[in-house]
Biopython code that builds the backbone (N, CA, C, O; Angstrom):
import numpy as np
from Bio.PDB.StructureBuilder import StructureBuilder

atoms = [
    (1, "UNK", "N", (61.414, 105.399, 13.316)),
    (1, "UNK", "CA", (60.070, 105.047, 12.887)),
    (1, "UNK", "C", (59.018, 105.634, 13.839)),
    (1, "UNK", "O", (58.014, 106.051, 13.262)),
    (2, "UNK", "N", (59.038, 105.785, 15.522)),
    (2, "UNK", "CA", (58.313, 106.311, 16.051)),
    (2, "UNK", "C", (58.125, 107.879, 16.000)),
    (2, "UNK", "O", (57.268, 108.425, 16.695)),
    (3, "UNK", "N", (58.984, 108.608, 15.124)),
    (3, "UNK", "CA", (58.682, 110.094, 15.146)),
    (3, "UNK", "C", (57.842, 110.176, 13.990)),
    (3, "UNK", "O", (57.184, 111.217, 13.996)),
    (4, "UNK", "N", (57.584, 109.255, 12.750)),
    (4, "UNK", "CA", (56.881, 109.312, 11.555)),
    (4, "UNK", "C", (55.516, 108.596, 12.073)),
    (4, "UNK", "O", (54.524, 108.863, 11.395)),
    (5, "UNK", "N", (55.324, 107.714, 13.190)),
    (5, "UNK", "CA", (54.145, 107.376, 13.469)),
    (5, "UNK", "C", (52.999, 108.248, 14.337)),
    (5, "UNK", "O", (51.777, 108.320, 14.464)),
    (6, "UNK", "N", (54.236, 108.862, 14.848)),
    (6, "UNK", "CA", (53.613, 110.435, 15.936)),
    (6, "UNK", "C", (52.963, 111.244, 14.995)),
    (6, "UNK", "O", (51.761, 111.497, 15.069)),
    (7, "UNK", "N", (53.752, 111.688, 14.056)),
    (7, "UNK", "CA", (53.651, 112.756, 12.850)),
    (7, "UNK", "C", (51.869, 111.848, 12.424)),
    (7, "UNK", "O", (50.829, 112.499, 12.522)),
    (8, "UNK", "N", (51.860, 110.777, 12.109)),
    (8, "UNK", "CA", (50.695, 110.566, 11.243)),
    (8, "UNK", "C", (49.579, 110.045, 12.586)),
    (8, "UNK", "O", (48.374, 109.956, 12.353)),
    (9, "UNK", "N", (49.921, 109.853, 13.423)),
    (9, "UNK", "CA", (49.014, 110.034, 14.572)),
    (9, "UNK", "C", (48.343, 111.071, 14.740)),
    (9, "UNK", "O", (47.120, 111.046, 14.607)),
    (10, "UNK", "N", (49.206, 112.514, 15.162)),
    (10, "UNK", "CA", (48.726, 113.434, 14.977)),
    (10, "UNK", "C", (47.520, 113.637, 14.073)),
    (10, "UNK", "O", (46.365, 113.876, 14.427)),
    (11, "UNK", "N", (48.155, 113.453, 12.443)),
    (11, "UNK", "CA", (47.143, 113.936, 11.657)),
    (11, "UNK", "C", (45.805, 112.986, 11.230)),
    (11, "UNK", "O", (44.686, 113.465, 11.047)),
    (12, "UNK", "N", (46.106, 111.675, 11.116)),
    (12, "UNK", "CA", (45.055, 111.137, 10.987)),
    (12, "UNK", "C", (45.449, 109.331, 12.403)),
    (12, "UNK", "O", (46.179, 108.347, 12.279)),
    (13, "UNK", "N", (44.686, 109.700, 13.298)),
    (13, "UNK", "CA", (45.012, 109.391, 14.694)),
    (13, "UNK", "C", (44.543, 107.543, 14.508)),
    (13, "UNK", "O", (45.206, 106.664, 15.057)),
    (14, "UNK", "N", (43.616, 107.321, 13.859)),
    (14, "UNK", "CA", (43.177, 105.305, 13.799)),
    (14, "UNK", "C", (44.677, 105.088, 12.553)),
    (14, "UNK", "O", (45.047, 103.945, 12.286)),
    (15, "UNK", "N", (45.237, 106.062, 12.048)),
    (15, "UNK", "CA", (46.430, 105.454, 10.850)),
    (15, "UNK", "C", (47.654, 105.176, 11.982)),
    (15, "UNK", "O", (48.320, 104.148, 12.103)),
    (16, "UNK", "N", (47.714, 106.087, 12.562)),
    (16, "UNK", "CA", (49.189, 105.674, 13.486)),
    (16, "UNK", "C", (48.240, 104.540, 14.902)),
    (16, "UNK", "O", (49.185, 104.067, 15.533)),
    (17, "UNK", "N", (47.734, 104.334, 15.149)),
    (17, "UNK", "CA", (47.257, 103.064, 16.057)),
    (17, "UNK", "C", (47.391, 102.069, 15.299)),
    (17, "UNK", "O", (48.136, 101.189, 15.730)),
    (18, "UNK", "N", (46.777, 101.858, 14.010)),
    (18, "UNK", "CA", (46.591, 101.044, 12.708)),
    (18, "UNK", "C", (48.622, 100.404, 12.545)),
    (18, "UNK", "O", (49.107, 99.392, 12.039)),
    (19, "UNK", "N", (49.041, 101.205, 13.018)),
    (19, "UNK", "CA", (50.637, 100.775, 12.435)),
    (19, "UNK", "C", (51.133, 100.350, 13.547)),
    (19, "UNK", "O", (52.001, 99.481, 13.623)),
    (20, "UNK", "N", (50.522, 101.041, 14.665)),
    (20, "UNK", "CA", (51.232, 100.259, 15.632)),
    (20, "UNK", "C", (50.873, 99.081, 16.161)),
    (20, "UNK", "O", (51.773, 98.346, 16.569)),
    (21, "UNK", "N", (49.531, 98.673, 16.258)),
    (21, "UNK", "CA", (48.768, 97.534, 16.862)),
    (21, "UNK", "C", (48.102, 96.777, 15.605)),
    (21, "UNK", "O", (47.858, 95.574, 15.701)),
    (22, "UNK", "N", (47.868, 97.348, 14.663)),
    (22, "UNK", "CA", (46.833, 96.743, 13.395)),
    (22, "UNK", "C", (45.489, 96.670, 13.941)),
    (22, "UNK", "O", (45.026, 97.391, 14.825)),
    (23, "UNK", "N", (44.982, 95.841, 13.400)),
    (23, "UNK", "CA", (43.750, 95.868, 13.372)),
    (23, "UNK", "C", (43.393, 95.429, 14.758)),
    (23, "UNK", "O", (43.865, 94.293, 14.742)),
    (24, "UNK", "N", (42.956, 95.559, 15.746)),
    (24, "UNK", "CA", (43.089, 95.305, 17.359)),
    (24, "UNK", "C", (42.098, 95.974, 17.830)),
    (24, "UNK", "O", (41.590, 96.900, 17.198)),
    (25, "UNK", "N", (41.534, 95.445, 19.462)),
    (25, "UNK", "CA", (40.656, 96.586, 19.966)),
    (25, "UNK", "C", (40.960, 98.243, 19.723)),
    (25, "UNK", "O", (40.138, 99.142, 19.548)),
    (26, "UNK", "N", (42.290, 98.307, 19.769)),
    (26, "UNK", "CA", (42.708, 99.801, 20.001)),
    (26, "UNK", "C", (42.204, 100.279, 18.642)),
    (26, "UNK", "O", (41.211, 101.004, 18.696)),
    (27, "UNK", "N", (42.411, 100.167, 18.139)),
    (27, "UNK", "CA", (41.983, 100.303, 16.555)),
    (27, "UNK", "C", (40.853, 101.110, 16.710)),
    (27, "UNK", "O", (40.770, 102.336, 16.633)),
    (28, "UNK", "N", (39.928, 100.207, 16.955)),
    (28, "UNK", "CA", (38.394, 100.307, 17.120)),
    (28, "UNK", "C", (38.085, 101.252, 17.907)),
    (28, "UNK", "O", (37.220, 102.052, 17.552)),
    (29, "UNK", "N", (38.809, 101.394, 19.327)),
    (29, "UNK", "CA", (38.383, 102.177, 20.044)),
    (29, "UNK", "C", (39.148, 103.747, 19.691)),
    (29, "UNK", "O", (38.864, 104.833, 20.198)),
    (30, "UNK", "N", (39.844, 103.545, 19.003)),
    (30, "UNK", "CA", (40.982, 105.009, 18.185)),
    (30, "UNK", "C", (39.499, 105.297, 17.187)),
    (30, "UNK", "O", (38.803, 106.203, 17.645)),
    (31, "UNK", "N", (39.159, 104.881, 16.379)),
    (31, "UNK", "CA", (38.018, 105.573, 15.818)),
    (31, "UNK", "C", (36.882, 105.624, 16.377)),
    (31, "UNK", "O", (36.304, 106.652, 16.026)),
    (32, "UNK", "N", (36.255, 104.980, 17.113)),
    (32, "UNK", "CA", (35.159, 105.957, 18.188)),
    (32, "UNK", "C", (35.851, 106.711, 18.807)),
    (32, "UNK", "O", (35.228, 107.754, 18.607)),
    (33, "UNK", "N", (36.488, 106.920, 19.276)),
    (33, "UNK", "CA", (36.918, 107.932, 19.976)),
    (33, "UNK", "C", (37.536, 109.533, 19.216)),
    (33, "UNK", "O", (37.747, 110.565, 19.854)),
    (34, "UNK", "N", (37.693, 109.378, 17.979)),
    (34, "UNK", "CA", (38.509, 109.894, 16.869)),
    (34, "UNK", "C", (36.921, 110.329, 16.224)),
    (34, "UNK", "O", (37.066, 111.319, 15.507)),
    (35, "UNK", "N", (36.051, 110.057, 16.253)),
    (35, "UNK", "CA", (34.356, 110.030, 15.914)),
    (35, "UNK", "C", (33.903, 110.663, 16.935)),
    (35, "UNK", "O", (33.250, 111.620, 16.520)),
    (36, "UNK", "N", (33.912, 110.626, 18.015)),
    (36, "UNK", "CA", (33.286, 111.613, 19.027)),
    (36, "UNK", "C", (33.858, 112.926, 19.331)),
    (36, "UNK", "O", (33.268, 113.840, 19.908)),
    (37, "UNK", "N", (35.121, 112.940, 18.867)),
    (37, "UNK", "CA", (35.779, 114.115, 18.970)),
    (37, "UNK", "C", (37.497, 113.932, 18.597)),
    (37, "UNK", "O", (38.053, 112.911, 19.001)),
    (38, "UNK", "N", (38.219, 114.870, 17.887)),
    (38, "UNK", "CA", (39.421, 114.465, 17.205)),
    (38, "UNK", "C", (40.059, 114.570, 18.293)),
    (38, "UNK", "O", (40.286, 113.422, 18.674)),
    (39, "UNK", "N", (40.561, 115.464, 19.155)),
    (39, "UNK", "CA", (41.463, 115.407, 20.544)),
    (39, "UNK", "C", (41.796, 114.232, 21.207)),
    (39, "UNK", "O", (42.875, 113.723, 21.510)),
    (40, "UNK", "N", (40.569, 113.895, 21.375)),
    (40, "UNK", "CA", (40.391, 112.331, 22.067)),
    (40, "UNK", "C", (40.815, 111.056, 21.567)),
    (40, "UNK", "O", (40.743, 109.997, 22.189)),
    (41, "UNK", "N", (41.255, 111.216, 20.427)),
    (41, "UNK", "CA", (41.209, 110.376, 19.539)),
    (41, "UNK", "C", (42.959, 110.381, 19.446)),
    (41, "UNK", "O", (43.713, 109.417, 19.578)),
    (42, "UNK", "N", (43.296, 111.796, 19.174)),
    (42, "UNK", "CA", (44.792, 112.098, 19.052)),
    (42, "UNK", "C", (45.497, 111.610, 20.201)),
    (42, "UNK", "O", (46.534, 110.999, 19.945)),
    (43, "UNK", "N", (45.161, 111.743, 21.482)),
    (43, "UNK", "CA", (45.321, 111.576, 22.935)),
    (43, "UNK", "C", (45.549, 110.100, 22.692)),
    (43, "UNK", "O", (46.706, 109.789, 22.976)),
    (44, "UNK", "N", (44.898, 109.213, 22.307)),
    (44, "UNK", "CA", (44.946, 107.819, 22.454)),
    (44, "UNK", "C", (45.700, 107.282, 21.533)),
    (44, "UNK", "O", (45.934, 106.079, 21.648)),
    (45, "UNK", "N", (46.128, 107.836, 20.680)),
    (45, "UNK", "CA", (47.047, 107.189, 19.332)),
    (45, "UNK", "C", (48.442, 107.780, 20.237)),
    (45, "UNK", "O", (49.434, 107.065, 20.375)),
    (46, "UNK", "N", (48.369, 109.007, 20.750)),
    (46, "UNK", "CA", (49.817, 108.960, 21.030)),
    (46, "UNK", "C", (50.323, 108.438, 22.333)),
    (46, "UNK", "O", (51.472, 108.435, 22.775)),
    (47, "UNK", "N", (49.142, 107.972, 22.880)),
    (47, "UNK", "CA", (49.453, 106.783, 24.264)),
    (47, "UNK", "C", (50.250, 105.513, 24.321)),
    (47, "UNK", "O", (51.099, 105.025, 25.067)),
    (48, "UNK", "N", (49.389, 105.065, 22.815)),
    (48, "UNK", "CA", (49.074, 103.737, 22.133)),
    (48, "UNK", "C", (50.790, 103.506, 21.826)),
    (48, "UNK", "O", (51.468, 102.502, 22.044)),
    (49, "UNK", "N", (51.245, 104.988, 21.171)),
    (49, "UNK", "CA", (52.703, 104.834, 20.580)),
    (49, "UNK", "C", (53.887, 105.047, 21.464)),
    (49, "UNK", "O", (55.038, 104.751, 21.145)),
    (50, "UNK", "N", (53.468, 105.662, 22.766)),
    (50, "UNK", "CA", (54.465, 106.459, 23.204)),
    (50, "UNK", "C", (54.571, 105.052, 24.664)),
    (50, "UNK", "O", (55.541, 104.897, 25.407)),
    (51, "UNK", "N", (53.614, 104.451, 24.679)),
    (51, "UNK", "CA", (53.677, 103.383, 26.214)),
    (51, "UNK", "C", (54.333, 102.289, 25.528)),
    (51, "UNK", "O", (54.282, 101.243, 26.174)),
    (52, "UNK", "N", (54.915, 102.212, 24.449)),
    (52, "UNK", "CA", (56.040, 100.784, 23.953)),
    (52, "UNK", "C", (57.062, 101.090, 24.595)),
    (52, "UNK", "O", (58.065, 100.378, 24.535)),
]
sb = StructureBuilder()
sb.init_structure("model")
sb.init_model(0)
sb.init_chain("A")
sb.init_seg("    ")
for serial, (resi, resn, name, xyz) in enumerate(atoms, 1):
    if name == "N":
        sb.init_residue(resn, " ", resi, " ")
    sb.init_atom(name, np.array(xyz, "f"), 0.0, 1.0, " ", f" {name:<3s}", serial, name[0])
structure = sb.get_structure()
């Protein structure tokens, strides 16, 4: 399950935070951050998934 959450992290970065935490600060802060710039955004979804 964590290589299909990477995969959709990658592409759309608040969907794989969204699966891993739900609706949560991270969430929130995955789309501002995903809003100020996509890198930044990607960077933090695959933190979010990869520090379990």
């Amino acid at each position: 399950m964590d290589i299909i959450r990477i995969i959709v992290a990658i592409l759309l970065p608040p969907l794989g935070v969204f699966l891993q935490e739900g609706l949560g600060k991270h969430f929130w802060i995955n789309i501002l951050l995903t809003l100020l710039g996509y890198l930044p955004g990607i960077v933090h979804a695959l933190w979010i998934i990869l520090k379990r």
